[in-house]
MARBA-3410 file (N, C-alpha, C, O; in Angstrom, 1 decimal):
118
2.0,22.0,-34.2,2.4,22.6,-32.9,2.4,21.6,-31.8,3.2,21.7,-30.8 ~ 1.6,20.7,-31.9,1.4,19.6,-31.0,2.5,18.9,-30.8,2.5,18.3,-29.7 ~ 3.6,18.7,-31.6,4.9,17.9,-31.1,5.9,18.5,-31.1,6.9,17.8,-30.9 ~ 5.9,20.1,-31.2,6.6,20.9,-30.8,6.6,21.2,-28.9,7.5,21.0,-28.0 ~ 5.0,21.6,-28.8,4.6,22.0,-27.7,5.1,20.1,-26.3,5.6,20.2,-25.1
4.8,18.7,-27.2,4.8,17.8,-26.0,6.3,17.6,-26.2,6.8,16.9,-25.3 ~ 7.3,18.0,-27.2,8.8,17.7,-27.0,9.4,18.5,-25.7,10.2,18.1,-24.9 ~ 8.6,20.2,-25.6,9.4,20.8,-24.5,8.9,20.3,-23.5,9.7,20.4,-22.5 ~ 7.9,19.9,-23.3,6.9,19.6,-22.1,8.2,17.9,-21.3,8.8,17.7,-20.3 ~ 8.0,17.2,-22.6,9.1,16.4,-22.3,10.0,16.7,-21.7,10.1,16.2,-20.6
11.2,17.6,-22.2,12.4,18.2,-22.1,12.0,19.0,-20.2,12.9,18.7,-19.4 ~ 11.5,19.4,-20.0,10.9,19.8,-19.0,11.4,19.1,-17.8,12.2,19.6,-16.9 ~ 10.5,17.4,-18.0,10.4,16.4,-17.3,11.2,15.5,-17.0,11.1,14.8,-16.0 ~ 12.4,15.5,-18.4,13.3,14.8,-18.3,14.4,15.3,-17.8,15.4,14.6,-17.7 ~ 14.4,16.8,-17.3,15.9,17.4,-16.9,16.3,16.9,-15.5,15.6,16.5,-14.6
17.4,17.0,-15.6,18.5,16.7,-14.2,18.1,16.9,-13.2,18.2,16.2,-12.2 ~ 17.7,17.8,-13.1,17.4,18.8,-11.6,16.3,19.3,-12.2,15.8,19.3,-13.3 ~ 15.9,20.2,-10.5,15.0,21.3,-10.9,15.7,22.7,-11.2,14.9,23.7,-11.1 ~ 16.4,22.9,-11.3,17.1,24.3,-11.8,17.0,24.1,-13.4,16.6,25.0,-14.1 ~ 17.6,22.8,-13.8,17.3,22.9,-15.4,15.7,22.9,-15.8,15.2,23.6,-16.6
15.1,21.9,-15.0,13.7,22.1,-15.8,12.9,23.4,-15.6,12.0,23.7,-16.4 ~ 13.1,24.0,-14.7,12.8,25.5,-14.5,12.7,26.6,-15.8,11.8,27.3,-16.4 ~ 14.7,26.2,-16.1,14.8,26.9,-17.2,14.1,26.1,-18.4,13.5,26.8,-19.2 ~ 14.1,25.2,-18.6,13.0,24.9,-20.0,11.7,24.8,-20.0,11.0,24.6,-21.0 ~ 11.3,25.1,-18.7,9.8,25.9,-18.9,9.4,27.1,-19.3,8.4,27.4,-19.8
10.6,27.9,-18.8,10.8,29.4,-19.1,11.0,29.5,-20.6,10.3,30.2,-21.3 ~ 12.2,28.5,-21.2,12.1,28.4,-22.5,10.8,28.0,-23.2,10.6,28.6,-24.2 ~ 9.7,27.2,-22.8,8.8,26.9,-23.4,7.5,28.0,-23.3,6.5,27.9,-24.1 ~ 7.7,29.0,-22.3,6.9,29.7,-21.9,7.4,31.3,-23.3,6.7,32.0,-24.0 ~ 8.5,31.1,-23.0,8.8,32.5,-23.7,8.8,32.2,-25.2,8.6,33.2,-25.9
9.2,30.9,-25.8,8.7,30.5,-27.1,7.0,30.6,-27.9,6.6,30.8,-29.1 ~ 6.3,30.4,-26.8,4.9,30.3,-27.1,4.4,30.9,-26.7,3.2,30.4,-26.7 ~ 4.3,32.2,-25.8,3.8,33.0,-24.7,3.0,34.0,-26.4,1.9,34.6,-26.1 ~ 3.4,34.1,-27.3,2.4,34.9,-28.1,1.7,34.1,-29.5,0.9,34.7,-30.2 ~ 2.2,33.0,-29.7,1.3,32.4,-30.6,0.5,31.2,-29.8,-0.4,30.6,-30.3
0.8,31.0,-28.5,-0.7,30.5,-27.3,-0.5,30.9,-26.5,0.5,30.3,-25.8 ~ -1.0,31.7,-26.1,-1.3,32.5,-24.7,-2.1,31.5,-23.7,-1.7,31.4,-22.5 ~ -2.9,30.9,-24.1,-3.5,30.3,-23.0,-2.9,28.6,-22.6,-3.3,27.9,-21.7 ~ -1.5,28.2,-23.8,-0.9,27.2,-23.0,-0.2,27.9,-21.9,-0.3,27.7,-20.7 ~ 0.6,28.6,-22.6,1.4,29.0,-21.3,1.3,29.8,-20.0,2.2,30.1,-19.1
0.1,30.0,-20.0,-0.7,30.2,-19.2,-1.2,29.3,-18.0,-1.1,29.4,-16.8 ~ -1.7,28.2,-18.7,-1.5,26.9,-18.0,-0.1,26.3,-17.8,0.1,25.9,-16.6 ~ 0.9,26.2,-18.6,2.0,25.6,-18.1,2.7,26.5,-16.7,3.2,25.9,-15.8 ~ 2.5,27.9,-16.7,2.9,28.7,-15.5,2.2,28.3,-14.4,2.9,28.1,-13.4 ~ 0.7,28.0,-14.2,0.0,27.6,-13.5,0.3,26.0,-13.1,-0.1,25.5,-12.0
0.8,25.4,-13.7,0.6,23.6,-13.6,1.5,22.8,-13.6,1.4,21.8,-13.0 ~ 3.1,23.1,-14.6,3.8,22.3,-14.9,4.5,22.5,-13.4,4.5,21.4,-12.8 ~ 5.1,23.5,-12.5,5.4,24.0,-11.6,5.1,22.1,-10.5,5.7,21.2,-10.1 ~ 3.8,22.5,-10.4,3.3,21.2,-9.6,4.3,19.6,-9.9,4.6,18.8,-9.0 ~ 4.7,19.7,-11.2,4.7,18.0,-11.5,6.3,18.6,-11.3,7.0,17.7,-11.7
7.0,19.5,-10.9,8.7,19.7,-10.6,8.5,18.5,-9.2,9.3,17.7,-8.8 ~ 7.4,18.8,-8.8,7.6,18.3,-7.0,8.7,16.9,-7.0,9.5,16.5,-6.1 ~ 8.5,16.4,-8.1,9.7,14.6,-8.1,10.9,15.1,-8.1,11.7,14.6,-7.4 ~ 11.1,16.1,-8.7,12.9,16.9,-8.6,13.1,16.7,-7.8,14.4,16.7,-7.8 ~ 12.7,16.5,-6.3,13.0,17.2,-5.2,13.5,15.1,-4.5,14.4,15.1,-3.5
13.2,14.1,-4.8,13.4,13.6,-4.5,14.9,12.8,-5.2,15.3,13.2,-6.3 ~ 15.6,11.9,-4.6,17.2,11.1,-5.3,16.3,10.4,-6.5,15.2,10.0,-6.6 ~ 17.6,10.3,-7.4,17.7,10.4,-8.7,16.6,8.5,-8.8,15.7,8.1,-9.5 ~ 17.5,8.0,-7.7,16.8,6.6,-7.8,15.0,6.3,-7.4,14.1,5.6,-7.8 ~ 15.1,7.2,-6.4,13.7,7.2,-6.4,12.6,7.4,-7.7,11.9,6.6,-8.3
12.8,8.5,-7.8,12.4,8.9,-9.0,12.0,8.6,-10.1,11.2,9.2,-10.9 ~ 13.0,7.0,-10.0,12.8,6.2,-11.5,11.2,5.2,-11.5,10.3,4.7,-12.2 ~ 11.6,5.2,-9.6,10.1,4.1,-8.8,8.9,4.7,-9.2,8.0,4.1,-9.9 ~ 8.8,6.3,-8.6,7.6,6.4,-7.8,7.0,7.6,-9.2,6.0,8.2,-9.1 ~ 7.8,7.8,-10.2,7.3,8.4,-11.6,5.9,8.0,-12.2,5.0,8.7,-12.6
5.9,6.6,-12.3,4.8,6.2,-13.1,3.9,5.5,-12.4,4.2,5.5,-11.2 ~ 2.8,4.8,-12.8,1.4,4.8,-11.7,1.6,2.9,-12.3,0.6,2.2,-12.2 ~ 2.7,2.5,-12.7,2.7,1.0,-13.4,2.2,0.2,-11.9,1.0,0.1,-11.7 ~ 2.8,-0.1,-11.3,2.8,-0.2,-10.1,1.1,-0.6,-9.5,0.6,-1.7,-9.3 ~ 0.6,0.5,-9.4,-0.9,0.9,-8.8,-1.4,0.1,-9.8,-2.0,-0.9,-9.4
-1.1,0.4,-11.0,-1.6,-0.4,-12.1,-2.4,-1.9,-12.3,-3.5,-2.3,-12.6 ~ -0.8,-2.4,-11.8,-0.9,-3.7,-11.7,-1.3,-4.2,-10.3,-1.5,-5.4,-10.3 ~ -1.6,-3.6,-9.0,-2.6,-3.8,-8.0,-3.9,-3.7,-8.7,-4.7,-4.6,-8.8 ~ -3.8,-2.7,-9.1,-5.9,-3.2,-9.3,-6.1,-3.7,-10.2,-7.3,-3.7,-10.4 ~ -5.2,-4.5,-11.3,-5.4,-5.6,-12.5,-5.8,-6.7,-11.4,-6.8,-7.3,-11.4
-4.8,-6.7,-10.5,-4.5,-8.3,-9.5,-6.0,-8.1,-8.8,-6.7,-9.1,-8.6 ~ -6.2,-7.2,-8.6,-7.8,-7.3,-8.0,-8.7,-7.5,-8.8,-9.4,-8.5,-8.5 ~ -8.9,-7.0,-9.8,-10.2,-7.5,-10.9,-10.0,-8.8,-11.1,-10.9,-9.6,-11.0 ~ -8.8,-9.0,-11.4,-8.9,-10.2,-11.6,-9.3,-11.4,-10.4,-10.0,-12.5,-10.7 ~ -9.1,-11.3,-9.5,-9.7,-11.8,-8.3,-10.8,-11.8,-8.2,-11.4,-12.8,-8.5
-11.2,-10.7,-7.9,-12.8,-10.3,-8.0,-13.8,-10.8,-9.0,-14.9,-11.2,-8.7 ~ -13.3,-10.9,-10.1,-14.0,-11.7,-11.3,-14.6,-12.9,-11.2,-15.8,-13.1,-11.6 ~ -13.5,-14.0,-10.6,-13.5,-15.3,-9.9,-15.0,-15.1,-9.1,-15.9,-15.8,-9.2 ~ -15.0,-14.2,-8.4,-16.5,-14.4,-7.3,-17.2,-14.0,-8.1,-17.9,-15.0,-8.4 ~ -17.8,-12.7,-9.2,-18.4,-12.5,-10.0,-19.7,-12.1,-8.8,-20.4,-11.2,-9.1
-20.1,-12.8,-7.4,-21.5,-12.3,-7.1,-21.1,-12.3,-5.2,-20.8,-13.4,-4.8 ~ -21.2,-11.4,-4.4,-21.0,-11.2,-3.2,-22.0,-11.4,-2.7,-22.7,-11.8,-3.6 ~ -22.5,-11.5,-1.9,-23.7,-11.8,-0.9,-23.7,-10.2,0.0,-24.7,-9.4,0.0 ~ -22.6,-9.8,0.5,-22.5,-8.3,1.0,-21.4,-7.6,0.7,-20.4,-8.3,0.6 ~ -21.2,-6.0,0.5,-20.1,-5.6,0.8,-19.1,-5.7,1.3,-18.1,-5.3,0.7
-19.0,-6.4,2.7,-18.3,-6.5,3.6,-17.4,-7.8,3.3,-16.3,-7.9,3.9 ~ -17.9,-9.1,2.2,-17.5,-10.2,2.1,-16.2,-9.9,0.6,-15.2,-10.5,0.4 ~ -16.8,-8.5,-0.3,-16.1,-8.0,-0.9,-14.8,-7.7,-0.4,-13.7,-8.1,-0.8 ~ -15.4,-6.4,0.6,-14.1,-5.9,1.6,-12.7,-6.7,1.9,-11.6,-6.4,1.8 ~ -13.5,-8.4,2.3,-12.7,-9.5,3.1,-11.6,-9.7,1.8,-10.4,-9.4,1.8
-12.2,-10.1,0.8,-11.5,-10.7,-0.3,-10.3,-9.5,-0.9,-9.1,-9.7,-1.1 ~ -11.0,-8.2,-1.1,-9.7,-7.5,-1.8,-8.9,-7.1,-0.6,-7.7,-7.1,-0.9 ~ -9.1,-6.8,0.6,-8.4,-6.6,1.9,-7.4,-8.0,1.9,-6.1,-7.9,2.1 ~ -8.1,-9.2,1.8,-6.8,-10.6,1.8,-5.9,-10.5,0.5,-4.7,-10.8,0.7 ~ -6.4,-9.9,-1.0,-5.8,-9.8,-1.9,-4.2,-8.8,-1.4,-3.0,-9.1,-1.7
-4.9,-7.5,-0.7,-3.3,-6.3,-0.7,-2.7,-6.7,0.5,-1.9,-5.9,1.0 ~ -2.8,-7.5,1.0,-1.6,-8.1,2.1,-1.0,-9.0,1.6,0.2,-9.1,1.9 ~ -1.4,-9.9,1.0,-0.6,-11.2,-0.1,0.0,-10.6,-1.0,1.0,-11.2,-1.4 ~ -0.5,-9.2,-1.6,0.7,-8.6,-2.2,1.5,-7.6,-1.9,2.2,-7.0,-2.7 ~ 1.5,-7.2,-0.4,2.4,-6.2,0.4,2.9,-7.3,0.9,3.9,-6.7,1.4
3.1,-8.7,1.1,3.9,-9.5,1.8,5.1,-9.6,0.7,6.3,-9.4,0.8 ~ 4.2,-10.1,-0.8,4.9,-10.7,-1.7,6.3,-9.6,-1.8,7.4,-10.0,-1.9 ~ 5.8,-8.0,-1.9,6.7,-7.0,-2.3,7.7,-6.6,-0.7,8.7,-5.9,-0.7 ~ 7.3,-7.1,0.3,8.3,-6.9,1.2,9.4,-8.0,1.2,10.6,-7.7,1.2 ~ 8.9,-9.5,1.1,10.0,-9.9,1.1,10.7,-10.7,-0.2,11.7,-11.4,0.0
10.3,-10.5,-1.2,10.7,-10.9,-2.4,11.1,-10.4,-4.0,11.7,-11.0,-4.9 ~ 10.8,-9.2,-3.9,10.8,-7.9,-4.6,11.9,-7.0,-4.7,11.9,-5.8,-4.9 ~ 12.8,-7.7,-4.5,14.1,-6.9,-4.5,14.6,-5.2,-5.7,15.3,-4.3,-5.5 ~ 13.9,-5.4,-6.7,14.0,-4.5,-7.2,12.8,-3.3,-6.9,13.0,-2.2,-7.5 ~ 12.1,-3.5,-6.3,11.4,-2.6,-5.3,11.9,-1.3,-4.2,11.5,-0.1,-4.0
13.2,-2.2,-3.6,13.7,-1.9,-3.2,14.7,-0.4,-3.2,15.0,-0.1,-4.3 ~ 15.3,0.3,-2.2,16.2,1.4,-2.6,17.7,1.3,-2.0,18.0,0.9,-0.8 ~ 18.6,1.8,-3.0,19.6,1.5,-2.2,20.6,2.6,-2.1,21.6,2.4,-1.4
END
């Protein structure tokens, strides 16, 4: 049932609009509403929430979907951070990852073109 249940959940996520993924929730709801009651129970309660990206252009969408991004900010910090391995205070902490996300909000304003929207 498990790659039945994550194909619609897919299909969901991947539709055009929110008018289609609506309807393949409904399909997914009315498919399994009696052999699991308590997924679709949760999907009525929850999948609703993650429609909220429908609502933005198609290009955005492609950006601000996945957490890759965020990701790779706080790799770039551990990895920083690592380098000192022993702070003396908090605050000297603060200095260092605070200089780290401006060298890389600089880097992404002016060099990062595919960042970008067009």
């Amino acid at each position: 049932m498990k790659k039945g249940v994550a194909a619609a959940i897919r299909s969901i996520f991947n539709a055009a609009d929110e008018t289609e993924a609506k309807r393949q929730l409904d399909l997914l709801i009315e498919r399994y509403e009696k052999s699991a009651p308590r997924l679709t129970a949760w999907a009525e309660q929850n999948i609703q929430e993650g429609l909220t990206i429908l609502q933005f252009p198609e290009d955005h969408r492609r950006r601000i979907r996945t957490s890759n991004v965020l990701e790779r900010v706080n790799k770039e910090i551990l990895r920083r951070t690592r380098v000192a391995t022993l702070f003396p205070n908090e605050d000297s902490c603060l200095r260092l990852v605070s200089a780290v996300l401006m060298e890389i909000s600089e880097e992404w304003e002016t060099g990062r073109t595919y960042l970008t929207f067009q």
